[in-house]
C-alpha positions in Angstrom: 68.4 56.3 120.5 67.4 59.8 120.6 68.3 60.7 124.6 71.4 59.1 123.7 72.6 61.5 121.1 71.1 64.0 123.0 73.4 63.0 126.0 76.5 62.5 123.6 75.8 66.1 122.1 75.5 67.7 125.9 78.7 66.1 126.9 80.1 67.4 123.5 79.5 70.6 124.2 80.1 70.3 127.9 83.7 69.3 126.6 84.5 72.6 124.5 82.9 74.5 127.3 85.8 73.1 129.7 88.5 73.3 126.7 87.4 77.2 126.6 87.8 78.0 130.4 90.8 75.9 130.3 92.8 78.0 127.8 91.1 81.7 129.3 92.7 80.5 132.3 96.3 79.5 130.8 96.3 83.4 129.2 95.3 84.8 132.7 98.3 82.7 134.0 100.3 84.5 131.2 99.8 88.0 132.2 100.2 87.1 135.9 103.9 85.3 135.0 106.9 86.8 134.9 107.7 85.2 130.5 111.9 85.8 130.4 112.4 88.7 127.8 114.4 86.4 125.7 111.9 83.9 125.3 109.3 86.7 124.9 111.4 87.6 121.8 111.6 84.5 120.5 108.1 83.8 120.4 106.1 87.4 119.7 109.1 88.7 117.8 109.3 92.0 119.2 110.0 93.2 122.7 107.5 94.2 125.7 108.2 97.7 124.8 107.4 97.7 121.2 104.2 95.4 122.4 103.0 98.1 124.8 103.0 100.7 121.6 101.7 98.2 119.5 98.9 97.7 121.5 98.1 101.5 122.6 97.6 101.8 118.4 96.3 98.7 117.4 93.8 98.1 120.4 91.6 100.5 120.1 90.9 99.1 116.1 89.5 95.7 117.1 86.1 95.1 117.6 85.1 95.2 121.1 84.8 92.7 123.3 81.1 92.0 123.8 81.2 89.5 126.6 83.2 87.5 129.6 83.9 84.9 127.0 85.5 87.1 124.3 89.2 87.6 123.3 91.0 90.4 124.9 93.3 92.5 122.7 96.3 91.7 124.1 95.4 87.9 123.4 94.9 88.7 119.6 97.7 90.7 119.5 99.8 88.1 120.7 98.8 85.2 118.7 98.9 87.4 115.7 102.0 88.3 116.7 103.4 84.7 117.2 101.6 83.8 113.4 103.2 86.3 111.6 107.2 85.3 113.3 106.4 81.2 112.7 103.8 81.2 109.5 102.9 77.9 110.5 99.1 76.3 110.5 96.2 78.5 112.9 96.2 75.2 114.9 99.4 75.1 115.4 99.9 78.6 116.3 97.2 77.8 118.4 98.7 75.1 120.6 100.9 77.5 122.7 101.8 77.1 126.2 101.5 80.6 127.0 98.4 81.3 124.7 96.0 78.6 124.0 94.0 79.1 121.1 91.7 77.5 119.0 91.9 77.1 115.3 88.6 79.0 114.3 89.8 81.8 117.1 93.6 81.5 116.0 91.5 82.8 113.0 89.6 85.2 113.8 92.6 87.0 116.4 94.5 87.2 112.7 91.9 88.4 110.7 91.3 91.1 113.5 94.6 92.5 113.6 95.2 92.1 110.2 92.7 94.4 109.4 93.6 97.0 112.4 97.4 97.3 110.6 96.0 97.9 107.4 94.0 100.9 108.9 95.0 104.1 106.8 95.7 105.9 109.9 98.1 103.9 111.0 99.7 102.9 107.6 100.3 107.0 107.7 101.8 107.1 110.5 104.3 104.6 110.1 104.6 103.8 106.5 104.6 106.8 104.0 107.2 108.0 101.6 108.5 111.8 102.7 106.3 114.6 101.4 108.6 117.4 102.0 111.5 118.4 100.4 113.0 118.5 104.2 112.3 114.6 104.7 113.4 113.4 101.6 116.9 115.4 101.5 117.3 113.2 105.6 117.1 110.3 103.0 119.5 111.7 100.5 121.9 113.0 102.6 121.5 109.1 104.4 122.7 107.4 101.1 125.5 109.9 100.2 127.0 109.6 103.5 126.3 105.7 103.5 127.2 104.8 100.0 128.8 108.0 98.1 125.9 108.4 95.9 123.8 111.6 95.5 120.3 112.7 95.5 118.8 108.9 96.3 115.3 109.1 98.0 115.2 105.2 98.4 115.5 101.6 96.5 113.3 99.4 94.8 112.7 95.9 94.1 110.0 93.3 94.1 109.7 89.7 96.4 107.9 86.9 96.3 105.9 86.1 98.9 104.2 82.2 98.6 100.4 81.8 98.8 98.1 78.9 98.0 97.0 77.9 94.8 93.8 80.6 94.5 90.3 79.4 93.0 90.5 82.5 91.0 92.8 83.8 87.9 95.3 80.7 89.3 97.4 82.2 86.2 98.1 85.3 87.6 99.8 83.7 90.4 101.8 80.9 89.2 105.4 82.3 88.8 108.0 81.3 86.7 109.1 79.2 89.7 106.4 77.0 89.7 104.8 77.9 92.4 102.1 80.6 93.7 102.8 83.8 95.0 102.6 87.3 94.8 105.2 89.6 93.6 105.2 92.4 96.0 106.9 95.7 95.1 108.7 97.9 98.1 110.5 100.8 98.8 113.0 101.6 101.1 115.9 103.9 102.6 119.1 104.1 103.6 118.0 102.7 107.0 115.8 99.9 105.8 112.7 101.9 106.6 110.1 100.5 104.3 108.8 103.8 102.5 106.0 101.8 100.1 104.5 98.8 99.5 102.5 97.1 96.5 100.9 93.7 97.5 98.4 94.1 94.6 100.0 91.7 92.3 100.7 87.8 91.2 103.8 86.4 90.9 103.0 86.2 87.0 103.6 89.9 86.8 106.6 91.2 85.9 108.8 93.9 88.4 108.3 96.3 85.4 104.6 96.3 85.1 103.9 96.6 88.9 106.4 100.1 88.3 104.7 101.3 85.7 101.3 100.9 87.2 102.2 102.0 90.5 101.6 105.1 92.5 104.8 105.6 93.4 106.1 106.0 90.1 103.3 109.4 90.2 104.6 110.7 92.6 108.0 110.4 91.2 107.0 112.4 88.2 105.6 114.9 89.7 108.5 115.3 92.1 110.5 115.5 88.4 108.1 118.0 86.6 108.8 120.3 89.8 112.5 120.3 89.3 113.7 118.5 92.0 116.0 116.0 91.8 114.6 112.7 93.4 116.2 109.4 92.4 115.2 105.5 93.3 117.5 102.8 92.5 116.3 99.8 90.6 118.3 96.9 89.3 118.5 96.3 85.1 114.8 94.5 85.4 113.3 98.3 85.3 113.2 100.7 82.8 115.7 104.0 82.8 114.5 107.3 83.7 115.4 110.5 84.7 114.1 109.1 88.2 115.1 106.1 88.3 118.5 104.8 88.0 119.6 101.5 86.3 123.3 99.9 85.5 124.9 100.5 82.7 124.8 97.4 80.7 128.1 96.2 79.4 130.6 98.9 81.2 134.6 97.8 81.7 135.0 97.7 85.3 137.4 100.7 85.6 135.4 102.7 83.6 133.0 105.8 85.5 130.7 103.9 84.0 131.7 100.9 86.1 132.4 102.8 88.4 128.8 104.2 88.9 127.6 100.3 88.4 129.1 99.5 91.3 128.3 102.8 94.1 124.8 102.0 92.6 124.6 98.0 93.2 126.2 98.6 96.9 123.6 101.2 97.6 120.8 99.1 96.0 121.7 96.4 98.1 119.8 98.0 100.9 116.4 97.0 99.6 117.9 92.9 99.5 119.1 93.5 103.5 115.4 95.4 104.1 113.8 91.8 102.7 116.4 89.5 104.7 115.5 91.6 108.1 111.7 91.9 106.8 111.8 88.0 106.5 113.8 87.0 109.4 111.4 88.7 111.7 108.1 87.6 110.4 108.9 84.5 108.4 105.3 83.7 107.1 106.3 85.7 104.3 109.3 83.5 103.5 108.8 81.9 100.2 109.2 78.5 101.7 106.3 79.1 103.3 102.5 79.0 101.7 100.1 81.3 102.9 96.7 79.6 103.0 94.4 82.5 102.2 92.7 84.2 99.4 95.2 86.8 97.4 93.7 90.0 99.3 93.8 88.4 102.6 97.5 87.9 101.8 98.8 91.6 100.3 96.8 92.3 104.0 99.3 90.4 105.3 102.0 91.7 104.0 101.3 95.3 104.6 100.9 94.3 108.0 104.1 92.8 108.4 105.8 96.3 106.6 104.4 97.9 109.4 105.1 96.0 112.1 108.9 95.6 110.4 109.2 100.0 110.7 108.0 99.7 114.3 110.5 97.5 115.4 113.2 99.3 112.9 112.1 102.8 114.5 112.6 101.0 117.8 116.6 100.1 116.6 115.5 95.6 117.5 118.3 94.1 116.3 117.6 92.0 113.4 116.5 88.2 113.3 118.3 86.4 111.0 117.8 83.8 109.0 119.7 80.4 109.1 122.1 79.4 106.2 119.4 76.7 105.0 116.5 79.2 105.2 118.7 82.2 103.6 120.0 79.6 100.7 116.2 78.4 100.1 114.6 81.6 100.1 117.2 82.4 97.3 116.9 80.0 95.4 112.5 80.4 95.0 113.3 84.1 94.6 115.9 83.3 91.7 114.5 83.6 88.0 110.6 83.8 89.4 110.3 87.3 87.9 108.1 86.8 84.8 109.0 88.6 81.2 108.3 91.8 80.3 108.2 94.1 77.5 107.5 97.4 78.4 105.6 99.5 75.6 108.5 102.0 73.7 108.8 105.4 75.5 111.8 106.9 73.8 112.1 110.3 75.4 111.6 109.2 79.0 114.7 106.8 78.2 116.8 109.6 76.5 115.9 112.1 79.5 117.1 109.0 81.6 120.2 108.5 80.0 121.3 112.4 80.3 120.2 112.0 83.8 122.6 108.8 84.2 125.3 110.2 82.4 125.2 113.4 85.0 125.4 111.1 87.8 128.5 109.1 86.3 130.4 112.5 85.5 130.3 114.0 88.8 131.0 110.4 90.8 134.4 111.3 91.3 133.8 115.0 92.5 131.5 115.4 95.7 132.8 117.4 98.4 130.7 119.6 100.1 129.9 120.8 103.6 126.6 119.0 105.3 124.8 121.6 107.7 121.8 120.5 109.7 118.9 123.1 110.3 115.8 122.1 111.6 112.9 120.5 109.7 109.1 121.1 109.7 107.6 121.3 113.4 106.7 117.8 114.9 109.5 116.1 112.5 111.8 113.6 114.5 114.5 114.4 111.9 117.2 117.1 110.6 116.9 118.3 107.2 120.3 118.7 105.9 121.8 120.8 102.9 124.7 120.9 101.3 126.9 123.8 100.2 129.6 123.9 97.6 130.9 125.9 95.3 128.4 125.0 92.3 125.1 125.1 92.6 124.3 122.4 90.2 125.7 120.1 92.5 124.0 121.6 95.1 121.0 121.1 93.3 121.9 117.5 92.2 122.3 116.7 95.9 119.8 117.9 97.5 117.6 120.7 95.4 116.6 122.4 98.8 115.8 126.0 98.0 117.8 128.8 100.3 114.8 130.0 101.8 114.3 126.5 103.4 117.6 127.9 106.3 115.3 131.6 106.7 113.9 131.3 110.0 112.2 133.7 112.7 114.3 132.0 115.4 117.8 132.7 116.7 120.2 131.7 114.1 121.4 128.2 114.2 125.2 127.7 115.7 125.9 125.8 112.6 129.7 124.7 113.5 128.5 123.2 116.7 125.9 121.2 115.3 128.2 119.7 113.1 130.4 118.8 115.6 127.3 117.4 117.3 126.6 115.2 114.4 130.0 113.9 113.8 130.4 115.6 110.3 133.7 116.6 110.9 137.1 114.2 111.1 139.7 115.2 114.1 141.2 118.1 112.2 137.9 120.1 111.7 137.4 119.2 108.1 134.5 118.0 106.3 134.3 114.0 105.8 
C-alpha cells in the first residue's frame, strides 16, 4: 500500500514537473514569434513600445531570478499585464496561449509587479501633482484654452472600485450599493493625466471625508496661504472653498451664475472621461468586477493601474473603450454608492469660498489676454505659459506667475514666433 502511494506521489510530481517545462517552453515560443501588434494590444493592453519602457523601469524592481526554473520579468510583466486589462480569475489569466501560467504563479507574477509600480520612485516619476508654479500654470493654461475657465490646476472625484467581501471592518466597505468596494479619490488634468490618487478608503466613506483627510487638500492650502491662485473642481458632493470650486445650487440657467455652472460641469467632466479611459484599459477595476484580495492588496492595485494609465497617456495610446453594456453597468453601480456625509461647520473657509466663487462668476464673461510661452525649469518636458493683460488681477487670477519667472541669462525669447509655433494665433494674427 505504501510503494503504491509512493509511486502515485512520484508520478504526481513527475506530472507538474512536465506541466512546468511545458508552459517555459510555450513562453520561449512567445518571444521567438512574431505576436501581430493588434492582437498584442488586445491582450497586454499597451503596445511593444510602451512594454519595452515598462520593462526598462519595472524590471529591475522584481526580485531576481534565483534559478533556471524561475519567472523571467518579461513573463510577469506580461501576465500582470494581461490581469490588470481582463480582471478575471489567476487561473484563468493563467491559461493563455501565449503565456502559460499557473494559478499560484499567476499569483506571485501579480503580486511582484504590483508591488514594483507602487515603488515611490516610480510613482514620482510618473504620478505627482506639479510642484512649481511653472507646471501648474501648463495645467491652467490647458483648462482655459480647453474649457474657458481660469486658474484650474486639475479635477476631482471619487470611484468605486469592487473588491471582496473583507474578514475585516466588512462595514467600512459595504457601500450604499450593496456591494463591497473601495471609494478611491483622484486627481486629474486637462489631458486626463492622473495627478493623485487615494486608494486608502471603503466604499462606506463618503467623497467628502476622503477630501478632508487627504494630502492633497494640504497642499492646496498651502498653495492658498502663499497667494497663488490654484483651483480644483469638484462636483456639489464637496465642500466650497477658496480652492475648490463647487456649482452654485439653484442658479437660472441664463444667469453668470448658470453660466459659471455650466464652464465648470464641462471642465469637470474631464475627471468622468479620465475614469472611462482608466477603466476601459485595465478593466479589473470596473465595478462589475470583484477583486479577490485583501483591501491593501487592492488600493495596490489601483495605484498600479494610475500608473500604468499615465504611461500609456504620456505615450498619446488611443483609448480602449468600453461597450454600451459595460459603460451602462458601470454607471449604474457607481450611481448613489457614495455614502452620507456631514462635514463638521467651517464657516469662514466657506465665506472665503464663496468670495472666491463669486470672482470667478464676475469675470467669466471677460478673459482676453495674450498667452506667451517661455521656458520652464531645466529637464521639464513642458512650456510654462503666462498671460498678459491689462489688469493684473486677472493676470494673477489666471495664472499668479511672478514677472521675474520671464528674467533669464539667455538670449531673449522670439516671443511672436513661438506663438505662431504654438498655434495661439487665428489667420489674422490675433489672439484666440
Amino acid at each position: 500500500m505504501a510503494a503504491r502511494l509512493l509511486l502515485l506521489q512520484e508520478a504526481l510530481a513527475e506530472e507538474k514537473r512536465q506541466e512546468a517545462a511545458r508552459r517555459r517552453l510555450m513562453r520561449e515560443r512567445f518571444r521567438q514569434i512574431n505576436v501581430p501588434d493588434a492582437e498584442f494590444v488586445n491582450t497586454f493592453r499597451v503596445t511593444r513600445e510602451v512594454f519595452e519602457t515598462l520593462y526598462t523601469e519595472v524590471g529591475p524592481l522584481l526580485p531576481p531570478v534565483r534559478n533556471n526554473r524561475g519567472i523571467d520579468p518579461v513573463d510577469k510583466i506580461l501576465i500582470a499585464l494581461k490581469f490588470f486589462g481582463r480582471g478575471d480569475y489567476q487561473g484563468g489569466v493563467g491559461r493563455d496561449q501565449w503565456v502559460p501560467m499557473s494559478q499560484q504563479a499567476v499569483s506571485d507574477c501579480l503580486r511582484d509587479v504590483t508591488t514594483a509600480l507602487n515603488d515611490p520612485g516610480l510613482i514620482h516619476r510618473h504620478m505627482i501633482f506639479p510642484n512649481t508654479q511653472a507646471a501648474r500654470a501648463v495645467i491652467k493654461n490647458g483648462f482655459y484654452e480647453k474649457f474657458g475657465i481660469p486658474g484650474v490646476c486639475g479635477a476631482i472625484d471619487c470611484t468605486h472600485v469592487a473588491l471582496h467581501r473583507p474578514h475585516e471592518y466588512e462595514e467600512r466597505f459595504f457601500n450604499r450599493k450593496h456591494f463591497h468596494s473601495l471609494n478611491v479619490q483622484m486627481v486629474c488634468d486637462h489631458e486626463n493625466y492622473i495627478l493623485n490618487v487615494d486608494a486608502s478608503y471603503g466604499g462606506a466613506t463618503h467623497d467628502a471625508f476622503i477630501w478632508a483627510n487627504s494630502v492633497i487638500r494640504n497642499h492646496f492650502e498651502q498653495l492658498c496661504g502663499t497667494g497663488e491662485i490654484a483651483y480644483l473642481l469638484g462636483d456639489s458632493g464637496y465642500p466650497l472653498r477658496e480652492y475648490l470650486m463647487t456649482p452654485v445650487d439653484g442658479a437660472a440657467e441664463d444667469s453668470p451664475e448658470g453660466r459659471y455652472n455650466d464652464v465648470q460641469k464641462r471642465a469637470r467632466s474631464i475627471i468622468e472621461r479620465t475614469f472611462g479611459i482608466l477603466k476601459g484599459r485595465w478593466r479589473c477595476l470596473l465595478a462589475a468586477r470583484e477583486l479577490y484580495y485583501r483591501p491593501d492588496m487592492v488600493g495596490k492595485i489601483v495605484v498600479a493601474c494610475s500608473v500604468l494609465h499615465n504611461m500609456c497617456t504620456m505615450a498619446r495610446l488611443e483609448p480602449l473603450e468600453l461597450e454600451p453594456d459595460e459603460i451602462a453597468a458601470e454607471e449604474d453601480l457607481q450611481r448613489n454608492a457614495r455614502a452620507v456625509y456631514q462635514p463638521p461647520p467651517a464657516v469662514e473657509a466657506l465665506r472665503r469660498g464663496r468670495e472666491a466663487r463669486e470672482k470667478l462668476v464676475a469675470n467669466g464673461q471677460r478673459f482676453r489676454y495674450v498667452i506667451q510661452i517661455i521656458q520652464a525649469a531645466p529637464g521639464s518636458p513642458h512650456h510654462a505659459v503666462i498671460a498678459i493683460e491689462p489688469s493684473p488681477s486677472l493676470q494673477n487670477i489666471l495664472f499668479d506667475i511672478p514677472e521675474q519667472v520671464v528674467e533669464n541669462e539667455e538670449p531673449p525669447l522670439d516671443f511672436n514666433a513661438l506663438i505662431n509655433e504654438s498655434g495661439l494665433l487665428d489667420d489674422v494674427g490675433d489672439p484666440i
